[in-house]
DRENDO-1510 file (C-alpha; in Angstrom, 1 decimal, always signed):
<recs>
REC; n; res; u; v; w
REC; 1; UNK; +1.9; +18.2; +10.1 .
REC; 2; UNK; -1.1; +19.0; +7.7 .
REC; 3; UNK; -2.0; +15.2; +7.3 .
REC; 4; UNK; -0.4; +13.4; +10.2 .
REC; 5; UNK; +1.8; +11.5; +8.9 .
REC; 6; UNK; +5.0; +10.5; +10.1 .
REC; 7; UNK; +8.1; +9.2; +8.7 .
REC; 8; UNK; +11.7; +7.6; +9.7 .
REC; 9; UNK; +13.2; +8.5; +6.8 .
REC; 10; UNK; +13.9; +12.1; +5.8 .
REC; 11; UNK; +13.9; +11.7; +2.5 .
REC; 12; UNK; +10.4; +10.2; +2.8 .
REC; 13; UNK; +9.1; +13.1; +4.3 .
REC; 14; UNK; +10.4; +15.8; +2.0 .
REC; 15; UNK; +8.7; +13.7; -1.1 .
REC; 16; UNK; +5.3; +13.7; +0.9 .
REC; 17; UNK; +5.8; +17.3; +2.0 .
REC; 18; UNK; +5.7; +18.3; -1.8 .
REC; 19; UNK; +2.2; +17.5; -2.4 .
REC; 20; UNK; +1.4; +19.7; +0.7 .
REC; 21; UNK; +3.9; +22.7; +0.1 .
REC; 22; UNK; +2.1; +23.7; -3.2 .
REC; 23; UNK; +5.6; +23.1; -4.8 .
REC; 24; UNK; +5.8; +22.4; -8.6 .
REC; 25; UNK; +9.7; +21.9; -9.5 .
REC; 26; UNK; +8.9; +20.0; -12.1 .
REC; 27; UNK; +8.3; +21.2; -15.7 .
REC; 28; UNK; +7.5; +19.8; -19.1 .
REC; 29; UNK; +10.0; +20.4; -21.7 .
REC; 30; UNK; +7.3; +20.5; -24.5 .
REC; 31; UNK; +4.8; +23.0; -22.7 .
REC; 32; UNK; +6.3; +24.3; -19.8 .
REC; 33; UNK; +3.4; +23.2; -17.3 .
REC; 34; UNK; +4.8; +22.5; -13.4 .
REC; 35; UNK; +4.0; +19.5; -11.6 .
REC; 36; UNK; +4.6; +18.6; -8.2 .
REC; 37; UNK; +6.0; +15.0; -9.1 .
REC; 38; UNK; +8.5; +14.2; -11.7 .
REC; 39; UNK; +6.0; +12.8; -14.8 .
REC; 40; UNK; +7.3; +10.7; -17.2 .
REC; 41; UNK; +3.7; +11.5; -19.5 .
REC; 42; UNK; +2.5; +15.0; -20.1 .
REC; 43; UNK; -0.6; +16.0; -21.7 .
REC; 44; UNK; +1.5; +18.1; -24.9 .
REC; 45; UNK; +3.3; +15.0; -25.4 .
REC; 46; UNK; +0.6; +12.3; -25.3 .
REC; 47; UNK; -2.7; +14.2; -27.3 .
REC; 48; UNK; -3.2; +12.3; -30.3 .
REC; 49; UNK; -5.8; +9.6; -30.4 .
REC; 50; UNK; -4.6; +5.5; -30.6 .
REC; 51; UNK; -1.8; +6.2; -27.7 .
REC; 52; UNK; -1.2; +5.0; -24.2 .
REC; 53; UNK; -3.7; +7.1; -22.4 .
REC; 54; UNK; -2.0; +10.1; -20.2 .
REC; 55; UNK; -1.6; +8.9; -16.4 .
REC; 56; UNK; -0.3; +11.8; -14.4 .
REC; 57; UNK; -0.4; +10.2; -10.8 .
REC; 58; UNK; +3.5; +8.7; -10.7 .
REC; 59; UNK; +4.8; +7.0; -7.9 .
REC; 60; UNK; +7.7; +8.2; -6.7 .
REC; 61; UNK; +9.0; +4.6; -5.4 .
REC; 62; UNK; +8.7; +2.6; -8.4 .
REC; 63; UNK; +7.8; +5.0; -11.0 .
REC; 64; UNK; +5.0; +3.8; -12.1 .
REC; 65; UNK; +2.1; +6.5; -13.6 .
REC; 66; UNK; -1.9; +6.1; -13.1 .
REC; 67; UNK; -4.5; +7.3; -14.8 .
REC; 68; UNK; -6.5; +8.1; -11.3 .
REC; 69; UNK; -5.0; +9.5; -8.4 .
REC; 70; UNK; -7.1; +7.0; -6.5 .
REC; 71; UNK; -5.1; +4.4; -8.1 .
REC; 72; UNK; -1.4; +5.7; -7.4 .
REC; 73; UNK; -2.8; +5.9; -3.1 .
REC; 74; UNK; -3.8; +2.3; -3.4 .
REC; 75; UNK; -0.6; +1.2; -5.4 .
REC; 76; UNK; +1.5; +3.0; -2.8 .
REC; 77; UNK; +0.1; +1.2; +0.2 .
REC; 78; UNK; +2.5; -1.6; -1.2 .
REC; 79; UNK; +5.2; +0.3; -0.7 .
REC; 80; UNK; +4.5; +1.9; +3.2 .
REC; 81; UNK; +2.2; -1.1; +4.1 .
REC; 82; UNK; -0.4; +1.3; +4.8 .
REC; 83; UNK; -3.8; -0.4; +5.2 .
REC; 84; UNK; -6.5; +2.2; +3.8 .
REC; 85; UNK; -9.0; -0.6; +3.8 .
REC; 86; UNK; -10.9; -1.4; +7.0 .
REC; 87; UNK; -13.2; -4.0; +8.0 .
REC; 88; UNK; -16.2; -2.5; +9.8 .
REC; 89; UNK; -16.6; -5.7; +11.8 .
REC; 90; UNK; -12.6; -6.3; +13.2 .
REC; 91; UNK; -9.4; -4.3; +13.8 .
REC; 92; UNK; -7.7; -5.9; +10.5 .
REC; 93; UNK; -7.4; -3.5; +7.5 .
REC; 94; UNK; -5.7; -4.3; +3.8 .
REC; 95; UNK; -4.5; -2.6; +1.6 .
REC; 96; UNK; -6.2; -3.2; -1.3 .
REC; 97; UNK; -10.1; -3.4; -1.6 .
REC; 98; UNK; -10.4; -6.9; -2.9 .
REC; 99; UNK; -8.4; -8.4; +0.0 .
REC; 100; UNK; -11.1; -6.1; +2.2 .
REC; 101; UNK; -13.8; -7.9; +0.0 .
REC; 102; UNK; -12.0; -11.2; +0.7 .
REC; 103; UNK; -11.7; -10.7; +4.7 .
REC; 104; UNK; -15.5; -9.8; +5.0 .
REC; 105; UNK; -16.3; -13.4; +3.7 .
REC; 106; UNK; -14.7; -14.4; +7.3 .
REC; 107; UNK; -17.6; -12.8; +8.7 .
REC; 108; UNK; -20.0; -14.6; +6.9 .
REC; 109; UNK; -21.2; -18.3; +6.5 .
REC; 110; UNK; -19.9; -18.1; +2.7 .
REC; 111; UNK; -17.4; -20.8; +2.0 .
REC; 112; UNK; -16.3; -19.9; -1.8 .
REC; 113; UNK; -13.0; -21.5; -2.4 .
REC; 114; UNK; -12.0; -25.1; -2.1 .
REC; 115; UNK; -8.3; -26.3; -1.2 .
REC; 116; UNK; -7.5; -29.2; -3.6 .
REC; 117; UNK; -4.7; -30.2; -1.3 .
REC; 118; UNK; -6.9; -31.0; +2.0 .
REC; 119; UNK; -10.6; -30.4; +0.6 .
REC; 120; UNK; -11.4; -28.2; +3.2 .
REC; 121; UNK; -13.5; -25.4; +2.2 .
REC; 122; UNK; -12.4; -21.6; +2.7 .
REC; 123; UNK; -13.9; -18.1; +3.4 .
REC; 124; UNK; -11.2; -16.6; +1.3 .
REC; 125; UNK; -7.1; -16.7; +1.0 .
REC; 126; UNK; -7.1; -20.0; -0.8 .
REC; 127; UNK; -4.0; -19.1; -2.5 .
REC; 128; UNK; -2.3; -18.3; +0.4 .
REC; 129; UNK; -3.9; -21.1; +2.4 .
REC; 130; UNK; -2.3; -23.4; -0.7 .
REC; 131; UNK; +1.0; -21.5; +0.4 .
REC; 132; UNK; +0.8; -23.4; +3.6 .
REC; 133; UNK; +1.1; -27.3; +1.9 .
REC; 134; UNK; +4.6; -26.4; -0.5 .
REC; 135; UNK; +6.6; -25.5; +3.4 .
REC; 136; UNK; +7.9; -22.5; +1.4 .
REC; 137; UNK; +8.0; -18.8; +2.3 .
REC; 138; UNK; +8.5; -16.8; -0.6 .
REC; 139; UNK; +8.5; -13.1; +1.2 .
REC; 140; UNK; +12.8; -13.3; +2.5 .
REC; 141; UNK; +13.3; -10.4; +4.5 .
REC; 142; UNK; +17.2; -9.4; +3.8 .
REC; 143; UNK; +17.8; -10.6; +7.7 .
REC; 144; UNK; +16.8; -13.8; +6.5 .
REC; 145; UNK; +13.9; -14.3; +7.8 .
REC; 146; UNK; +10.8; -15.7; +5.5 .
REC; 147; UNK; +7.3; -15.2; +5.5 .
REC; 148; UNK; +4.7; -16.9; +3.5 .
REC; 149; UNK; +2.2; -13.4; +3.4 .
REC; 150; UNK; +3.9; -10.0; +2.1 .
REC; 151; UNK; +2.1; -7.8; +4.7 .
REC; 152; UNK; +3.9; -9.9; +7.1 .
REC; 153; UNK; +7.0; -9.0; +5.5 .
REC; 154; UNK; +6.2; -5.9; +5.2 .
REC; 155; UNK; +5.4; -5.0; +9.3 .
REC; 156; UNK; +8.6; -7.2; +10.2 .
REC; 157; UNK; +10.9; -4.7; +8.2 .
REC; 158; UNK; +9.3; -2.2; +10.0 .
REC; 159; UNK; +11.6; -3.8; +13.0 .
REC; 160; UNK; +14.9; -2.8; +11.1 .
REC; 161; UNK; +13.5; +0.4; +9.6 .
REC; 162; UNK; +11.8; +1.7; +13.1 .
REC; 163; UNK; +8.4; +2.8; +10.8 .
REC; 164; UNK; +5.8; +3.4; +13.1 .
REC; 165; UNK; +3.2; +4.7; +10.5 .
REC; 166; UNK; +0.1; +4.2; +12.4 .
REC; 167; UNK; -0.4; +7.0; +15.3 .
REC; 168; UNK; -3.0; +7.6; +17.5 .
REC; 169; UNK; -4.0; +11.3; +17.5 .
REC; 170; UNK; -4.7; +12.1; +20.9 .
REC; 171; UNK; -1.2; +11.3; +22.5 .
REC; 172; UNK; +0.9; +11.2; +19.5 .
REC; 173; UNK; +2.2; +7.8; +19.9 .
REC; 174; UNK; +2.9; +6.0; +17.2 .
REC; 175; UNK; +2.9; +2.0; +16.5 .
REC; 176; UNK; +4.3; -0.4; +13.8 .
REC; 177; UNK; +1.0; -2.1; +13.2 .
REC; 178; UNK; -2.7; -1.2; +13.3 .
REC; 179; UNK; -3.7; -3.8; +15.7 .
REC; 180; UNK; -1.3; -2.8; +18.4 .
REC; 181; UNK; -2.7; +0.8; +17.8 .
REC; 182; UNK; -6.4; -0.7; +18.4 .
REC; 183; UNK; -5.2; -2.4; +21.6 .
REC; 184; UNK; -3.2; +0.8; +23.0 .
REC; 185; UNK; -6.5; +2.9; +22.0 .
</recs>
């Protein structure tokens, strides 16, 4: 309730809930500080100069650790599909700023990249424009179906899982993807 979000998965919930709740169950063996995540780096344990630098911010999917909690929320987006990156001038939204960066050129007369398959000239997504020329999909989803862009993937397993992560505030519905939000809006 305190941020909005919404989850099909218990278990999903009660993880996010902790960084709400003010609940630290966590605690260094070395210096008995509490965390609300399980850290695989505490400060006591990581203070002497030439070492990996101390990255608190762990996510709780993959494990991974950042040094900037900035970092962990963009990393995560991989794992929800959340887009926290919006384009000022369309509905579509990424989830990482570069892509965002990317997009914008779409909006613009700037053609950057050049396909050396057909010669035509791009605004961005050469790579997966390059995609397009092999016939492969490399994103399976485990009902077999393929896609050749992970976000695609990614809102098509929101089919089987029933994730609807992106809800519109003033009558609580929720909706799979943030374009069918925009439309319902």
């Amino acid at each position: 309730n305190e941020c909005g979000k919404t989850f099909c998965v218990k278990s999903n919930f009660t993880k996010h809930h902790k960084i709400h709740s003010g609940l630290k169950p966590y605690e260094c063996n070395e210096c008995g500080k509490s965390f609300s995540m399980n850290l695989t780096l505490c400060p006591s344990k990581n203070s002497y100069q030439g070492e990996t630098p101390w990255k608190p911010y762990q996510c709780e999917e993959c494990g991974n650790n950042f040094i900037q909690k900035s970092h962990l929320i963009e990393h995560q987006s991989t794992h929800t599909g959340e887009k926290l990156h919006g384009c000022s001038k369309c509905v579509k939204s990424f989830c990482f700023k570069s892509a965002l960066t990317m997009h914008q050129r779409t909006h613009t007369e700037e053609k950057a990249y050049k396909c050396s398959e057909c010669e035509k000239f791009l605004k961005s997504y050469l790579t997966v424009h390059q995609i397009t020329h092999t016939g492969k999909n490399p994103f399976k989803c485990n009902c077999g179906k393929r896609f050749y862009v992970k976000s695609n993937l990614i809102n098509h397993q929101r089919i089987h899982t029933g994730e609807k992560p992106c809800e519109y505030k003033r009558c609580k519905k929720s909706f799979c993807m943030k374009s069918t939000l925009t439309v319902h809006q």
